[in-house]
C-alpha positions as CSV (number, residue, x, y, z in Angstrom):
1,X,68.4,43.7,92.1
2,X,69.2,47.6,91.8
3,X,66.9,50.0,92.3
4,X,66.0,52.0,90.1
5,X,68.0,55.5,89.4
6,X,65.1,58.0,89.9
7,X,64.1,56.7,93.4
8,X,67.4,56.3,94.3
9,X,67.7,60.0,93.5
10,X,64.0,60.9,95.6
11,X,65.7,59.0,98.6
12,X,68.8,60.8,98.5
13,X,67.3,64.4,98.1
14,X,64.6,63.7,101.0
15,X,67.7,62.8,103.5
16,X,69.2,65.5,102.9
17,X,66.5,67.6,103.1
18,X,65.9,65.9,106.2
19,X,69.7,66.1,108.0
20,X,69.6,69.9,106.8
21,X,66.0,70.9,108.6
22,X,67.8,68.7,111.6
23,X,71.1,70.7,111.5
24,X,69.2,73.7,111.3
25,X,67.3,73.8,114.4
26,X,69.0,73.8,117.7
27,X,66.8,71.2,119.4
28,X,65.8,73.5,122.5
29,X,63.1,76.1,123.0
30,X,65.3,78.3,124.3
31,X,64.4,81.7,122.9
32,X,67.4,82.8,121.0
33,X,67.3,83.8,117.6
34,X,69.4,82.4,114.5
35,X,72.3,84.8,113.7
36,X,72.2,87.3,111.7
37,X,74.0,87.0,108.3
38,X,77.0,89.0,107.8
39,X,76.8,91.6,105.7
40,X,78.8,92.5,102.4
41,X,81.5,95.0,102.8
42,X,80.4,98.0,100.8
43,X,82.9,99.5,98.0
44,X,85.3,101.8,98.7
45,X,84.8,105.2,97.7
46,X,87.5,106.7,95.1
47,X,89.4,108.8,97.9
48,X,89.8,105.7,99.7
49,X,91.0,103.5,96.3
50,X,93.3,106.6,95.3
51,X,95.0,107.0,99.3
52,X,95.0,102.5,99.7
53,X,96.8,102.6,96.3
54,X,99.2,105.7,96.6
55,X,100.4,104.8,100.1
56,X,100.8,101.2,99.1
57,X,103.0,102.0,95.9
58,X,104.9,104.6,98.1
59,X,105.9,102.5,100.9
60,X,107.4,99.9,98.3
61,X,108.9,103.1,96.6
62,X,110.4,104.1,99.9
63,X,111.1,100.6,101.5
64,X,113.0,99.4,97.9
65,X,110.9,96.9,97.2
66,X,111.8,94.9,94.2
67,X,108.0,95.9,93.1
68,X,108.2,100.0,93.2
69,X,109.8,100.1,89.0
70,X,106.2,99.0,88.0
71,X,104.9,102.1,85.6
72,X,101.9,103.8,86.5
73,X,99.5,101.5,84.6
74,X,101.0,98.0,86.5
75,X,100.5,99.8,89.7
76,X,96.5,101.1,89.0
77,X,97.2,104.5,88.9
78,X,95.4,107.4,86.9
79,X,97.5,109.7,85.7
80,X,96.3,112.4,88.0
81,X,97.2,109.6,91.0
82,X,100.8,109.0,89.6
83,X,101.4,112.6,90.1
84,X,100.4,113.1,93.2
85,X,102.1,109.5,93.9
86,X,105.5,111.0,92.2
87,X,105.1,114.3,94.7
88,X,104.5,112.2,97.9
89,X,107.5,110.0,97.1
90,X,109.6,113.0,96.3
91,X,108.6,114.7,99.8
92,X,108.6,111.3,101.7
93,X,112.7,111.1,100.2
94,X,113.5,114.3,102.0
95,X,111.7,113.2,105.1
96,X,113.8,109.6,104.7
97,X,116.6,111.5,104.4
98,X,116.0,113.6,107.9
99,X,114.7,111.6,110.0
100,X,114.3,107.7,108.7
101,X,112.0,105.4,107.0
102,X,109.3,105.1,109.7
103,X,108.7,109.2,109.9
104,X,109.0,108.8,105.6
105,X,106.1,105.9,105.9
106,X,104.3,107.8,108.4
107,X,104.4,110.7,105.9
108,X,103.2,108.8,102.9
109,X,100.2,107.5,105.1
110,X,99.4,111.1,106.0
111,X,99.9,112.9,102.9
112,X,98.1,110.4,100.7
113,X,95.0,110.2,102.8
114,X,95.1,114.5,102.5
115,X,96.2,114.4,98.9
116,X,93.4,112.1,97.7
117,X,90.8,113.8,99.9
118,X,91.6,116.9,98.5
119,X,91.5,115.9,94.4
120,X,88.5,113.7,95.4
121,X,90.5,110.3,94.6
122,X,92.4,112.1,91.6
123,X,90.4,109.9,88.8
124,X,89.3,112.5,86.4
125,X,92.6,112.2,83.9
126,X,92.5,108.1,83.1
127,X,90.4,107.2,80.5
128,X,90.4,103.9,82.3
129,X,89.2,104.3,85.3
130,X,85.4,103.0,86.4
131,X,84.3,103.5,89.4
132,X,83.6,100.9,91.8
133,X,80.3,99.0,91.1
């Protein structure tokens, strides 16, 4: 004989309520507290968006990567970060040129971070741009 659906249901839900209340308590009277839940990582400001985004499209710039012939739209960029993207490549060039691709890298780290600081993440010319919510 089955039994029917609806108790079968009743018995399933109260084990595992049951096994859960069990694998939630330690067992011991030990004192120590449950841990706390991690927190969310908050969302990055613009100037952090506008230098992660720059120095990432740079570096493939300056490394060749098969990636850096994306326009600025593929890439994320404003048009205000495109230019200052298309002056830090130009100056990070030169620095390739002088004295290598890790002092040009090095550069493009730098100079975005200052860059984007300085225009306040360079959003205000895209008509697309949100910030982040």
């Amino acid at each position: 004989m089955r039994a029917p659906l609806g108790g079968l249901l009743a018995c399933t839900s109260l084990l595992l309520a049951a096994t859960l209340t069990a694998c939630g308590s330690s067992g011991s009277d030990s004192g120590s507290a449950a841990a706390p839940s991690p927190r969310s990582p908050s969302p990055d400001s613009p100037v952090q968006l506008c230098t992660r985004l720059i120095s990432y499209w740079a570096e493939q710039d300056i490394t060749g990567s098969k990636w850096a012939g994306l326009d600025w739209e593929q890439k994320g960029l404003s048009n205000e970060q495109f230019g200052l993207y298309g002056d830090i490549v130009q100056e990070a060039r030169g620095e390739q040129r002088r004295r290598g691709t890790d002092a040009a890298l090095e550069l493009v780290r730098r100079r975005s971070a200052e860059r984007c600081k300085a225009a306040n993440g360079a959003t205000h010319s895209s008509e697309n741009w949100r910030p982040p919510a």
